[in-house]
C-alpha positions in Angstrom: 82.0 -78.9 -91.3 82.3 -78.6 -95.0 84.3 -75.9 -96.5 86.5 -74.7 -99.9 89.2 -72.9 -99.4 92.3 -72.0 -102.5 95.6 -73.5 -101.6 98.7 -72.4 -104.0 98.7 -75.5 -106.4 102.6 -75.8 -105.4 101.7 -75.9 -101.6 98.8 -78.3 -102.5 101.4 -80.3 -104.2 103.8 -80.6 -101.2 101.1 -81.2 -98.5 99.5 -84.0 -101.0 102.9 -85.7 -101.2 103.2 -85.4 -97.1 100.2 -87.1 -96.8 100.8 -90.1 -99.0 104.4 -90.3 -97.0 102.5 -90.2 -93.9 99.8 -92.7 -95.0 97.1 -90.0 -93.8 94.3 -88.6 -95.4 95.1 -85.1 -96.7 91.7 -84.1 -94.5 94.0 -84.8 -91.3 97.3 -83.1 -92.3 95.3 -80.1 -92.6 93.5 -80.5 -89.6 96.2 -81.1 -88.0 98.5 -78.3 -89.3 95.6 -75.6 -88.0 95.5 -77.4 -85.1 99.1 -76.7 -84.5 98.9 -73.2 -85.9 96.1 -72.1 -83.6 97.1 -74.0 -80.4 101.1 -72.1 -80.9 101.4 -70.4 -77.6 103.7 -68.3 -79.2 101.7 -66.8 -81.8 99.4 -65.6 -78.8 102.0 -64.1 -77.0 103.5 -62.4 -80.4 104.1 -58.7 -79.7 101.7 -56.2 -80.9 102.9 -52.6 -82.0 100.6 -49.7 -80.7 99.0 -47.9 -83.4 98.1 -43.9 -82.4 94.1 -43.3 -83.3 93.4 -40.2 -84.8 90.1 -38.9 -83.1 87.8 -37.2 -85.5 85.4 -34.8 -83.7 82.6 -32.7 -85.1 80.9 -30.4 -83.3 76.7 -31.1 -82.1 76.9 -35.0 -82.8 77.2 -36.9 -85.9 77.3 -34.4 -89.0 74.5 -34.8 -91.2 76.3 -35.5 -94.8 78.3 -38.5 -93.1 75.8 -41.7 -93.8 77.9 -44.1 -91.3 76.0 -47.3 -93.1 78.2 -46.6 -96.3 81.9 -47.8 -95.4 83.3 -45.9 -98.3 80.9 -42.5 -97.9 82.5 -42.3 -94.3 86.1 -42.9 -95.2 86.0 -40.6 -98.1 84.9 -38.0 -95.3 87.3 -38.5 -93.0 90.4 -38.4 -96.0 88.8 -34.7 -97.3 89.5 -33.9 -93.2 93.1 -34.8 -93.4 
């Protein structure tokens, strides 16, 4: 698949060079470095801090002024009930 993505130009730089050192396409050195970045076995295991959830309860259901399609309507709400 086809994609663009922004690399820093000074990481560009430095992976462009590794490639010509390596004699491989740049195409492969990223491949190959997300490869190796999604295959760590340690970054899977990597600790994960507990947040606490602060429930938000109204009485009778969903209140009426909250319109939970709008992202920001709905987190504006909750803020004014802080």
């Amino acid at each position: 698949m086809k994609t663009t993505i922004d690399i820093p130009d000074d990481l560009a730089i430095r992976a462009k060079k590794k490639a010509v050192d390596l004699r491989r396409p740049f195409r492969e050195l990223v491949i190959e470095g997300l490869r190796a970045r999604l295959d760590d076995s340690k970054d899977s295991q990597r600790d994960v801090t507990a947040r606490s959830v602060r429930w938000v309860v109204h009485p009778g259901g969903v209140p009426p002024e909250v319109d939970f399609a709008d992202r920001a309507a709905m987190t504006e709400w909750l803020r004014e009930r802080e």
